[in-house]
C-alpha positions as CSV (number, residue, x, y, z in Angstrom):
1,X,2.0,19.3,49.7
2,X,5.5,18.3,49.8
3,X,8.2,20.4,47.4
4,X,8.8,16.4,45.5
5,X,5.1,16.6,45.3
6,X,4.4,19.9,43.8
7,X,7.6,19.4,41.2
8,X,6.5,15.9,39.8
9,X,2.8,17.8,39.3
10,X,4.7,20.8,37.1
11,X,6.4,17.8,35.4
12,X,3.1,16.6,34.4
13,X,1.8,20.1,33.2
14,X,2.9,20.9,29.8
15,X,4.5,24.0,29.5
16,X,2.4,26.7,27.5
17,X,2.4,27.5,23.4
18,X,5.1,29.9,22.5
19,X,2.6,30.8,19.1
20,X,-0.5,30.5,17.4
21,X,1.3,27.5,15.1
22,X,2.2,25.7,18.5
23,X,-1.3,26.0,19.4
24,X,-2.6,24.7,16.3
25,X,-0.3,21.3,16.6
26,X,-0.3,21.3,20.5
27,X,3.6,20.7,20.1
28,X,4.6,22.0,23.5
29,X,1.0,19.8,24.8
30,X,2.6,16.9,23.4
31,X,5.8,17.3,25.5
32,X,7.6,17.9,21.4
33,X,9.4,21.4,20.1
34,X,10.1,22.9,16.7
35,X,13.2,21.4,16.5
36,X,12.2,17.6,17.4
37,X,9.3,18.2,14.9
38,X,11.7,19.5,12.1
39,X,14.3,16.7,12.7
40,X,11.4,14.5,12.4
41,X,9.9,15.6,9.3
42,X,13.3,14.6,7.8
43,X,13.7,11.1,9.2
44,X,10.0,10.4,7.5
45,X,10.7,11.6,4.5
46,X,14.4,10.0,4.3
47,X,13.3,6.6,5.2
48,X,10.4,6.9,2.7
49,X,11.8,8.5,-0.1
50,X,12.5,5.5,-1.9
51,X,9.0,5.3,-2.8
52,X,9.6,8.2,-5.8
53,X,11.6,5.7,-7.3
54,X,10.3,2.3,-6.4
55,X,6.5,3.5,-7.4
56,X,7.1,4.6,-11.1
57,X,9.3,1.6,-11.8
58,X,6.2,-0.7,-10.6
59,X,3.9,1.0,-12.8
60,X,6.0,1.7,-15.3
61,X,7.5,-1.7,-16.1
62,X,3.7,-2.9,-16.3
63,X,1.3,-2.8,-19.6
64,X,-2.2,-2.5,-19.6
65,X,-4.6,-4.7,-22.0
66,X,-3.9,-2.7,-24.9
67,X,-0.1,-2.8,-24.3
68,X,0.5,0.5,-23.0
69,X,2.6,1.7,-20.7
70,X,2.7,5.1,-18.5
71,X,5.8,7.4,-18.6
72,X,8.2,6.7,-16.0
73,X,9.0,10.7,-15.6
74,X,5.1,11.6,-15.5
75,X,4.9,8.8,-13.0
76,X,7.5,10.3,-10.7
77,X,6.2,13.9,-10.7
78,X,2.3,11.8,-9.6
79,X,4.0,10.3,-7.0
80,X,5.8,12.9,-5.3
81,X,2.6,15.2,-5.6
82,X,0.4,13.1,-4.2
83,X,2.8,12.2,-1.4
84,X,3.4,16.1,-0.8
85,X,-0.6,17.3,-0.8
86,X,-1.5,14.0,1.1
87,X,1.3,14.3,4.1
88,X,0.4,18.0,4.9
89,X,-3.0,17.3,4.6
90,X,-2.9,14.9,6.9
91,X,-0.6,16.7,9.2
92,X,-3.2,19.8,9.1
93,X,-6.2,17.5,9.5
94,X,-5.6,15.1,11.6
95,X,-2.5,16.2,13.7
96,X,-0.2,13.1,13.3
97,X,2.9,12.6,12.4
98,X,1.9,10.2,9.5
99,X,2.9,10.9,6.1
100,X,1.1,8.9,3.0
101,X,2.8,7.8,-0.1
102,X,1.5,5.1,-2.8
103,X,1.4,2.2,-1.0
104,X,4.4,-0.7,-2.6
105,X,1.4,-3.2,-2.2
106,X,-1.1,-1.4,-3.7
107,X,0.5,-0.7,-6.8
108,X,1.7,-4.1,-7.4
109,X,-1.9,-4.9,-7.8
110,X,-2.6,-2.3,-10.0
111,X,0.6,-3.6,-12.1
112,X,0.4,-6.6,-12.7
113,X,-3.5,-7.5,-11.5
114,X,-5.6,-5.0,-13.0
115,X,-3.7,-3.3,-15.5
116,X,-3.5,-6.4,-17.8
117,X,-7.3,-6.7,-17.7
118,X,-8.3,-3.1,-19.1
119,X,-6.6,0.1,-19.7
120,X,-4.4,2.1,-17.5
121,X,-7.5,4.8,-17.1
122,X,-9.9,2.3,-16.3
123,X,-7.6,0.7,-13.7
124,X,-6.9,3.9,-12.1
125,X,-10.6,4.8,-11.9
126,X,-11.1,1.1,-9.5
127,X,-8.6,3.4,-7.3
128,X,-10.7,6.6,-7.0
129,X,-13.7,4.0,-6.4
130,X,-11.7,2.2,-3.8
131,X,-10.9,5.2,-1.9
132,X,-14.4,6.7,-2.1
133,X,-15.7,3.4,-0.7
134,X,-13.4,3.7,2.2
135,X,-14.6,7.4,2.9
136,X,-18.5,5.7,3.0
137,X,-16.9,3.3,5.2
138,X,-15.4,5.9,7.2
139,X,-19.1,8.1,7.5
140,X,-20.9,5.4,7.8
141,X,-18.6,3.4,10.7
142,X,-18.4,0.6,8.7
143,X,-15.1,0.7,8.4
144,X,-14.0,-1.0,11.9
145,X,-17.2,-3.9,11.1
146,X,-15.3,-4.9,8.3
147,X,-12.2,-4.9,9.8
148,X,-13.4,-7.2,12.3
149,X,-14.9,-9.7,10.4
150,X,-11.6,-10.8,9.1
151,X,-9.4,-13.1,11.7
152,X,-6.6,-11.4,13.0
153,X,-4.4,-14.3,12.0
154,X,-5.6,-14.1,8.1
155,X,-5.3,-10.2,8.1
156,X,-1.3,-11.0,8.7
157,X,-1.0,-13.4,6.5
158,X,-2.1,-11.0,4.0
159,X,0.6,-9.1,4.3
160,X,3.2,-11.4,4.6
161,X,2.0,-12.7,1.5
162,X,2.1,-9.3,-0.1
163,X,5.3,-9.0,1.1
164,X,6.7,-12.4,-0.9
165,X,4.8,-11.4,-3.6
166,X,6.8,-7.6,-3.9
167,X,10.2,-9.5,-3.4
168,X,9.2,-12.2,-5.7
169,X,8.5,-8.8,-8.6
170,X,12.1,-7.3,-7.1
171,X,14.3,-10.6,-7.8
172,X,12.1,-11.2,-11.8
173,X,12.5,-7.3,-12.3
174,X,16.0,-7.4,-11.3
175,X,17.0,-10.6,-13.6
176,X,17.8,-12.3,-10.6
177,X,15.1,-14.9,-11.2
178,X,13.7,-15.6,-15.0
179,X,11.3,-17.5,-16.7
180,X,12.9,-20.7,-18.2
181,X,12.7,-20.4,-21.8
182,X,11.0,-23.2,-22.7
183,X,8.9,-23.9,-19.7
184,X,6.3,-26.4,-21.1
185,X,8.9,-28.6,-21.9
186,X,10.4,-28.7,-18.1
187,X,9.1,-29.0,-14.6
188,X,11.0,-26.2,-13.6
189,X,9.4,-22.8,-14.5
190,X,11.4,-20.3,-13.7
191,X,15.1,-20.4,-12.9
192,X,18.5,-19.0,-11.2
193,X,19.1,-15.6,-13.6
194,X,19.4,-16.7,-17.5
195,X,20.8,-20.2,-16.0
196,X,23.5,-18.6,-14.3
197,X,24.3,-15.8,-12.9
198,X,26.1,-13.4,-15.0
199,X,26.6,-9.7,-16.2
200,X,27.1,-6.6,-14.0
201,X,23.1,-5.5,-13.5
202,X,23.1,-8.6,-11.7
203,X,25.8,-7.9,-10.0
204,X,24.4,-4.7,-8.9
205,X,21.2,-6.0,-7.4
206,X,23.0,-8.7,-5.6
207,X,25.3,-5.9,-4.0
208,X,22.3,-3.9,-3.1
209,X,20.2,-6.4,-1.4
210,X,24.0,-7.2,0.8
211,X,24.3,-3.7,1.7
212,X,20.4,-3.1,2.4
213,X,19.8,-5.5,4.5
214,X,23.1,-5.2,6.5
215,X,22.3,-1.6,6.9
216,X,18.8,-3.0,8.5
217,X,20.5,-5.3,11.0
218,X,23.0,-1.7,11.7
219,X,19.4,-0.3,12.0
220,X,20.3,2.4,9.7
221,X,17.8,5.1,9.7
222,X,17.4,5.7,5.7
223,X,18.8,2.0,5.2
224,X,16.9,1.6,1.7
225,X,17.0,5.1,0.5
226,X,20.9,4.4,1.3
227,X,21.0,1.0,-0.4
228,X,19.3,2.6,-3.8
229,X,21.6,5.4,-4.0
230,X,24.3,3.7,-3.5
231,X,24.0,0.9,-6.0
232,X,22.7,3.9,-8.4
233,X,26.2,5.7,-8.2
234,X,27.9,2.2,-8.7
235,X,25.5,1.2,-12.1
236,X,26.3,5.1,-13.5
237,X,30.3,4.2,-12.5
238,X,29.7,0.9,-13.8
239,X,27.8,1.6,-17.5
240,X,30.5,4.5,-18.1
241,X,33.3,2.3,-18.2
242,X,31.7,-1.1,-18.9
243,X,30.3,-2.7,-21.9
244,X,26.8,-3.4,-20.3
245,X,24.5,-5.3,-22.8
246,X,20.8,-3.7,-21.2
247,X,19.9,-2.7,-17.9
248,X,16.0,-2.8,-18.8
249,X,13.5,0.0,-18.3
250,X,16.3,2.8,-17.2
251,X,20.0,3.3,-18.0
252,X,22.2,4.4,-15.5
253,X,23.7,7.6,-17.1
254,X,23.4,10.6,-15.4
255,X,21.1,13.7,-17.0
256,X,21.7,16.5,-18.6
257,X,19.7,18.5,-16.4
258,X,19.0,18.0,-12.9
259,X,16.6,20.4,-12.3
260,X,13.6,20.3,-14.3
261,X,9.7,21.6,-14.9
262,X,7.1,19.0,-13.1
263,X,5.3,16.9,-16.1
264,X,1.7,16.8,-14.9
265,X,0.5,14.8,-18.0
266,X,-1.4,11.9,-15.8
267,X,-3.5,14.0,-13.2
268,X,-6.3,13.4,-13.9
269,X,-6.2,10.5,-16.6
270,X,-8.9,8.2,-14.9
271,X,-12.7,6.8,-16.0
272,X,-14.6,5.6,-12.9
273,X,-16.8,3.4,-14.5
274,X,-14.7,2.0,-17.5
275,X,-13.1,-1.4,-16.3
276,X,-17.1,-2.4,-16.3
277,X,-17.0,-2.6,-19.7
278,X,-13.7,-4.0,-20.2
279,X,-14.2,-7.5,-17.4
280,X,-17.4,-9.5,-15.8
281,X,-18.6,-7.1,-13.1
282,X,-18.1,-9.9,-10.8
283,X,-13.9,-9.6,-11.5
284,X,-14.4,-5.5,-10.5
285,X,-15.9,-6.3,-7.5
286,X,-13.7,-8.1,-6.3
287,X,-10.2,-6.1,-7.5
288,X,-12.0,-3.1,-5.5
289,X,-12.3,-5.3,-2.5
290,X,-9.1,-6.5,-3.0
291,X,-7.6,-2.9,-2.6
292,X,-9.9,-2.0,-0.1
293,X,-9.0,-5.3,2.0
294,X,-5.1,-4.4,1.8
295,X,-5.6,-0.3,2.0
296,X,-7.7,0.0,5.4
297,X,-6.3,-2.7,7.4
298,X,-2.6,-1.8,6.5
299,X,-3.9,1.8,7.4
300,X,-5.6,0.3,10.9
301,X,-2.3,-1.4,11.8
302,X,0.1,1.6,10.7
303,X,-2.5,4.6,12.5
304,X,-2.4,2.9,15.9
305,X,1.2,1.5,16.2
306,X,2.4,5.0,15.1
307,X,0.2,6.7,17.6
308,X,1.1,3.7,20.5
309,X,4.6,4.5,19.5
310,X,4.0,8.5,20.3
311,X,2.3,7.9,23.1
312,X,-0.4,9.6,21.3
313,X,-3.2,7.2,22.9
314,X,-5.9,8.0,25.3
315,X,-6.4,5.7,28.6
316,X,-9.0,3.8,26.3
317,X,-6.6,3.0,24.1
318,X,-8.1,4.9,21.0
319,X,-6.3,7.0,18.4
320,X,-7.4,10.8,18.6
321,X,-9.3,11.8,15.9
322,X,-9.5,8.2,14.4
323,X,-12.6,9.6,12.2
324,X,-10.8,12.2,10.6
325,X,-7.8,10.3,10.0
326,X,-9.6,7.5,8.2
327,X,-11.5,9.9,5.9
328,X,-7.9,11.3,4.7
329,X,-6.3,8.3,4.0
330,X,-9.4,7.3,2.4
331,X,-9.2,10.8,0.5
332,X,-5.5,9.8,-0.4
333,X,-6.4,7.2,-2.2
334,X,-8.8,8.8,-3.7
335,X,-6.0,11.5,-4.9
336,X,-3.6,8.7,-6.2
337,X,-6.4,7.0,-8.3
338,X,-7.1,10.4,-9.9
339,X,-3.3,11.3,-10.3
340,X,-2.8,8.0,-12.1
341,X,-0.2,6.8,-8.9
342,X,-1.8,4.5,-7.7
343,X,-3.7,4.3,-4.1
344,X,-2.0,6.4,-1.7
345,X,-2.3,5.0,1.9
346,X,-0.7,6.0,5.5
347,X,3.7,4.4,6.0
348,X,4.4,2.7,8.6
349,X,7.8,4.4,7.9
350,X,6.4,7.6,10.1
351,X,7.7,5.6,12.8
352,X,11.4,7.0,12.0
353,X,10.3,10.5,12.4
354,X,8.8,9.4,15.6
355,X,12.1,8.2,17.1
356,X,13.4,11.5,16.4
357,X,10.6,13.1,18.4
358,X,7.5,13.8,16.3
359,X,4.5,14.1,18.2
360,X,2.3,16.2,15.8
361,X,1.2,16.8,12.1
362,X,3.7,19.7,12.2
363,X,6.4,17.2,11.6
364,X,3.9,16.6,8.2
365,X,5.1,20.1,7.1
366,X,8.5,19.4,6.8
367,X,8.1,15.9,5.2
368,X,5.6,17.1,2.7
369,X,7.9,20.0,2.0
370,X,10.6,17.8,1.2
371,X,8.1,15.9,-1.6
372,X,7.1,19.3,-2.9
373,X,10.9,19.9,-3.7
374,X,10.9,16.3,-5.5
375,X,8.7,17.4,-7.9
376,X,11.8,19.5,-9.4
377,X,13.8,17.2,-9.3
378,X,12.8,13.8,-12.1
379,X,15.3,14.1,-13.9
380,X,17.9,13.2,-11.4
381,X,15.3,10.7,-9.8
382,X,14.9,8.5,-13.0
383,X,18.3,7.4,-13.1
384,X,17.7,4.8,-10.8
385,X,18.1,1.6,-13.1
386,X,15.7,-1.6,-11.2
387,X,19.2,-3.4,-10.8
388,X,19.1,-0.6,-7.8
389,X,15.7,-0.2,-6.6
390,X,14.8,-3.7,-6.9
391,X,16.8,-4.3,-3.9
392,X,14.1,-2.3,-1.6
393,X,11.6,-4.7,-2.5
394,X,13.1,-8.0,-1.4
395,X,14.0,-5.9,1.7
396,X,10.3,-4.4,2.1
397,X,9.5,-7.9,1.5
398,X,11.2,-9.2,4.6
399,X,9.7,-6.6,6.3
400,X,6.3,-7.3,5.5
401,X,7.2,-10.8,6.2
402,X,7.9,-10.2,9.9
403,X,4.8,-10.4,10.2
404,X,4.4,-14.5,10.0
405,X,5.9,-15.1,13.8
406,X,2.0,-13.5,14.5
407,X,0.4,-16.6,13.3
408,X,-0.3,-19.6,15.5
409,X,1.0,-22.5,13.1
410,X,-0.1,-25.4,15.6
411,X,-3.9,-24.9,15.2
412,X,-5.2,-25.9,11.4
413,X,-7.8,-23.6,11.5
414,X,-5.1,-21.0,11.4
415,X,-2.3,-22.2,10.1
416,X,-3.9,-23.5,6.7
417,X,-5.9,-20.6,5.7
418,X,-2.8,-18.5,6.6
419,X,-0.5,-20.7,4.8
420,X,-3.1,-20.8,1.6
421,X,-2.9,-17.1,1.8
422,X,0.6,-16.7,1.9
423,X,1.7,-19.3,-0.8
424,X,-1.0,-18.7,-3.3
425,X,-0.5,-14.8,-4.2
426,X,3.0,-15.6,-5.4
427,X,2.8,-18.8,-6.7
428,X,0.2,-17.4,-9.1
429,X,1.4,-13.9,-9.7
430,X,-1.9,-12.3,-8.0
431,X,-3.1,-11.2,-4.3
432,X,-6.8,-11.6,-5.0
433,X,-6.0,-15.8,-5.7
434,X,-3.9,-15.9,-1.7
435,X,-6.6,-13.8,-0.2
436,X,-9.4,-15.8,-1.5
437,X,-7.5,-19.3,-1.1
438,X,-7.0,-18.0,2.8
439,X,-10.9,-17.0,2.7
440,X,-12.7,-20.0,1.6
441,X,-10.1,-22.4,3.5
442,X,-11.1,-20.0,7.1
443,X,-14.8,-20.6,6.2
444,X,-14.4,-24.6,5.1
445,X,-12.5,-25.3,7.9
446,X,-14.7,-23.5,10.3
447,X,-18.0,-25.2,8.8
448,X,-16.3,-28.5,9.0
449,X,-15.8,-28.0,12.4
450,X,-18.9,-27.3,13.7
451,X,-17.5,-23.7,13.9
452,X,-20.2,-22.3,11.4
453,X,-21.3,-19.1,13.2
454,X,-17.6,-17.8,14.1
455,X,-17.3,-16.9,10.7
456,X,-18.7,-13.0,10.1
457,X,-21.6,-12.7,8.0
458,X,-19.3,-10.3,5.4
459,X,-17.0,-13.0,5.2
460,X,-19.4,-15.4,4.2
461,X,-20.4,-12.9,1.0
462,X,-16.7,-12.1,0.3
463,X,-16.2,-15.9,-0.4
464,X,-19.1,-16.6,-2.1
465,X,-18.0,-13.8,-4.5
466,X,-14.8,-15.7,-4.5
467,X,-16.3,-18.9,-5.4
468,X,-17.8,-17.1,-8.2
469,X,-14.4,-15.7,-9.0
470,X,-12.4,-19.0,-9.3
471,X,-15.6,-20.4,-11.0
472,X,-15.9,-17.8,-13.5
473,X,-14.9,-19.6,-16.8
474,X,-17.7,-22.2,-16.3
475,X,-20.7,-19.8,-14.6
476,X,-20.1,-17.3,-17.7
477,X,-20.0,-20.6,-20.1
478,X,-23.4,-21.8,-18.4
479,X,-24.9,-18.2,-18.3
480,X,-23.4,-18.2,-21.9
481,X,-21.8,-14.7,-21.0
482,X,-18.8,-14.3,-22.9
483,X,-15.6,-12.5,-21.2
């Protein structure tokens, strides 16, 4: 064997463990080190961390049936905990460098979908049930069936409609875009700020969404987290020397105490069964599918281009440990349900931490750590007025709307169920109304056609659920079921 020979086969050997905690996370077997783990760890959790803000302003600017509404600091403290036990879970577990977080998504569904149809405990309670139907998916292996049976084409036009929808909630939330006043009277209903643009929370967000975005083209690592704390230090610059009429849910002062003790007044504020009582069990049904439809096959999509981007794949192109993986996101949801944060689920913003060389769950650690030390830290974290955050989610939006070039437009079949999907969730203010529209236009247009038996069996049940759903005024009227 030839000296070129023998050195490219020591290339190819990793070099041994240096301790029983490189063992454990095969760093040195994944070509990674301490210090490309650690570095890592703090990219994740950087490029993420906007979700302590963005998350309790969702939930918290929402009200549930009986006009409640949940406490912004109590919300923060859920969040970060959940994102803390969930990462290193999943780091110890399943050996990835994926961290979990509510997913922006998600909890726009629990805002503004559910919440208004029962009580904040009943809507959390769909979450646990969500997440403990994607853990029987997970034992059972149903999981991957039901991901198949919807088109590839529809499942990304679910998110990009998602994604419309979250920077349609960021430009309303942010006063950017309002409801005209007296909208029966007008074929416009909504308009350009109160008419015009004017006032300096307006200003704010229109400043934030400039500097987020050109910090994404810069491909800034931390470009939102940037963008939020930014414009957060200009509204707190801003309200001290200003005459600012409102900035809405938060004012932009800072505390007097940055450092404070976790509130933990949520955890645990869920009833699994309640929403039963409070809608047509028909309407549950499908809310839970809704979350399950966007949790697993975001999770799919993020679990295998995070592991493709770590080279992390075996020659048959399978995630290691894919089981084991599913059942902890499926448990994270489970855990956000119950700690009243909405569903957790697996970011796609791991990838960060991966281009500064995490290969393994040890990375987790570090990110989780850095949630842990959130937790002390709400007071300073709830300064963020929306004029700030909002900005995220027209740029998460964008993101999420990447996703369209994926879609063949020049084959009906495709395009219009796609384009159904898309439109409808934020033309009407709800992501069960796109993904049904995109549903029953896939299996129409397939049964017109001639195209009948394409369509998977589950996704002939999930629209006739959804016929039922759209249909539900006059099936309760006939039944003589009231609501």
């Amino acid at each position: 064997m030839s000296d070129v020979q023998k050195a490219a086969d020591r290339s190819t050997v990793p070099p041994p463990a240096v301790n029983g905690v490189d063992r454990f996370f095969r760093i040195s077997a994944r070509g990674s080190t301490f210090g490309r783990e650690i570095r890592g760890g703090f990219a994740t959790f950087f490029t993420m961390a906007y979700i302590l803000v963005l998350n309790p302003l969702v939930l918290g600017s929402a009200k549930d049936k009986f006009g409640h509404s949940l406490d912004v600091v109590q919300l923060t403290t859920a969040t970060a905990l959940v994102a803390a036990v969930m990462t290193i879970v999943m780091g110890v577990g399943g050996n990835l460098p994926l961290a979990l977080a509510a997913g922006l998504g998600l909890n726009a569904v629990v805002a503004f979908q559910i919440a208004p149809l029962m009580s904040w405990d009943d809507a959390m309670g769909l979450i646990v049930l969500e997440g403990l139907l994607i853990c029987v998916l997970v034992v059972t292996g149903l999981r991957e069936a039901v991901m198949h049976a919807v088109p590839q084409p529809l499942k990304h036009a679910i998110s990009v409609g998602i994604g419309l929808f979250i920077a349609f909630i960021g430009f309303v939330d942010a006063g950017f875009v309002s409801r005209v006043p007296d909208a029966a009277n007008t074929t416009v209903p909504v308009q350009l700020g109160g008419g015009t643009l004017s006032g300096w929370p307006v200003l704010v967000f229109c400043l934030g969404v400039l500097l987020t975005v050109a910090l994404l083209a810069r491909r800034v690592k931390g470009a939102i987290l940037i963008g939020i704390v930014t414009m957060t230090v200009l509204a707190i610059v801003i309200d001290s020397i200003a005459d600012v009429e409102s900035w809405g849910l938060t004012t932009p002062s800072w505390p007097d105490e940055v450092v404070s003790t976790p509130d933990f007044g949520l955890i645990g504020h869920f009833s699994l069964f309640g929403a039963f009582g409070e809608t047509t069990a028909v309407t549950v049904v499908l809310l839970v599918f809704t979350l399950l439809l966007s949790d697993f096959f975001d999770t799919m999509g993020t679990v295998v281009g995070i592991s493709a981007e770590a080279n992390l794949l075996d020659e048959d192109g399978k995630v290691p440990h894919l089981g084991r993986v599913l059942l902890i996101d499926g448990a994270a949801a489970v855990a956000g349900g119950a700690a009243s944060s909405s569903s957790a689920t697996s970011y796609i913003e791991s990838a960060a931490g991966v281009g500064e060389g995490s290969r393994t769950g040890f990375s987790n650690l570090v990110t989780g750590g850095l949630f842990a030390l959130a937790l002390f830290l709400t007071p300073l974290l709830t300064v963020v007025p929306l004029q700030a955050a909002a900005p995220a989610l027209v740029a998460v939006g964008f993101l999420m709307m990447s996703q369209v070039k994926n879609i063949d437009w020049d084959r009906y079949e495709i395009a219009v169920p796609a384009f159904l999907t898309i439109a409808v969730m934020p033309f009407t203010y709800s992501i069960t109304n796109g993904i049904g529209a995109g549903f029953l236009a896939h299996v129409v247009l397939k049964t017109v056609l001639g195209r009948a038996k394409e369509v998977h069996w589950l996704l002939w049940g999930a629209s006739a659920l959804f016929v039922v759903y759209f249909a539900i005024d006059p099936v309760e009227q006939l039944l003589g079921v009231g609501r």
